[in-house]
C-alpha positions in Angstrom: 119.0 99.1 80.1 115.7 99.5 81.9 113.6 102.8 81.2 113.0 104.3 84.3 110.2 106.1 85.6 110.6 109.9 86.5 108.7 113.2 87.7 109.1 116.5 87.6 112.0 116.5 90.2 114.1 114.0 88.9 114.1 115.4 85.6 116.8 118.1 86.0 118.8 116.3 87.4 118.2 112.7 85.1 119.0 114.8 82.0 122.3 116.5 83.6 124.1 113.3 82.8 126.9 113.1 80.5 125.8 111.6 77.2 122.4 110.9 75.3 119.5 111.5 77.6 115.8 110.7 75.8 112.3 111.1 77.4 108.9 109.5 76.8 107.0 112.3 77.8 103.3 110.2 77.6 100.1 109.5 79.6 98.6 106.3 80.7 95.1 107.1 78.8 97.3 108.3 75.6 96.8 105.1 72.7 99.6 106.1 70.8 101.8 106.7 73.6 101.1 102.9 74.7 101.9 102.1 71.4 105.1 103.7 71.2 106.5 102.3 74.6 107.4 98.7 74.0 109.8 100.6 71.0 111.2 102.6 73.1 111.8 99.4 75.8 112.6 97.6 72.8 115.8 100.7 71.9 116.3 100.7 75.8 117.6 97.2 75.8 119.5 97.6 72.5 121.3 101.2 73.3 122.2 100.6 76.7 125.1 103.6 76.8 121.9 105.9 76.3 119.6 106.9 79.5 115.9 106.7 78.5 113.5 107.7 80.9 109.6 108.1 80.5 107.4 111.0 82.5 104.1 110.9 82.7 102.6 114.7 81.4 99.6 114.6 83.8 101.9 114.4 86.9 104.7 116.7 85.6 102.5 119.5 83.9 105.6 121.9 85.0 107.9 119.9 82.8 105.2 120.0 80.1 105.0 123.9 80.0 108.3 124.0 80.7 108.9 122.0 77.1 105.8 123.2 75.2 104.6 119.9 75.1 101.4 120.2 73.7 100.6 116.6 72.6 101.7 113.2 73.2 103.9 110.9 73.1 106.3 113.4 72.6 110.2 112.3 72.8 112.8 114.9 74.0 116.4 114.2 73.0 119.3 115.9 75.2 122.7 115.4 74.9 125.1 116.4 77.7 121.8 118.3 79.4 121.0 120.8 76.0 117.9 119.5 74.3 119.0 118.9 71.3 115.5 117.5 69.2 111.5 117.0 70.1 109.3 114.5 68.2 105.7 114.9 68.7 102.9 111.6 67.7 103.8 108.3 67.1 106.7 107.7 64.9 108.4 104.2 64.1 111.4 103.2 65.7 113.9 103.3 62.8 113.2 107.3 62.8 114.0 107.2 66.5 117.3 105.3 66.5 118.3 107.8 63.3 117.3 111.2 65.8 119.5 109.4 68.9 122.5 108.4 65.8 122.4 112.7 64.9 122.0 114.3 68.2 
């Protein structure tokens, strides 16, 4: 399944859905954020009964108060619309698919 792009409005209502929910919460200057989102495509395509969406901080600061996110990438995990876990910096995508297998 495609990640799909989202902002600040679509967010409430993108991780309402039933199920696993994850955001890429990144910015298009952010290194390590462009290094992480050909994993995250990468899981996309593999997990397709999860929704994974990516939001760009500097146009959705709301959502990044909102959040506490204080530095990127940062990955928020909800399940049926409760955050359930936040990982902040780069991490490897066997750590990721392990966060989406507990939550």
């Amino acid at each position: 399944m495609a990640v799909k792009q989202i902002n600040d409005q679509d967010l409430s209502k993108s991780i309402a859905q039933n199920g696993k929910v994850i955001v890429d919460c990144y910015a298009n200057w952010c290194g390590p954020c462009r290094m992480l989102s050909p994993i995250i495509d990468e899981i996309a395509d593999e997990l397709t009964d999860i929704n994974f969406y990516k939001l760009d901080v500097d146009e959705s600061e709301e959502i990044a108060k909102q959040y506490g996110i204080m530095s990127i990438p940062t990955l928020l995990f909800f399940n049926h619309g409760e955050l359930k876990e936040k990982s902040v910096g780069f991490i490897p995508k066997d750590e990721i698919v392990e966060i989406i297998k507990k939550i």
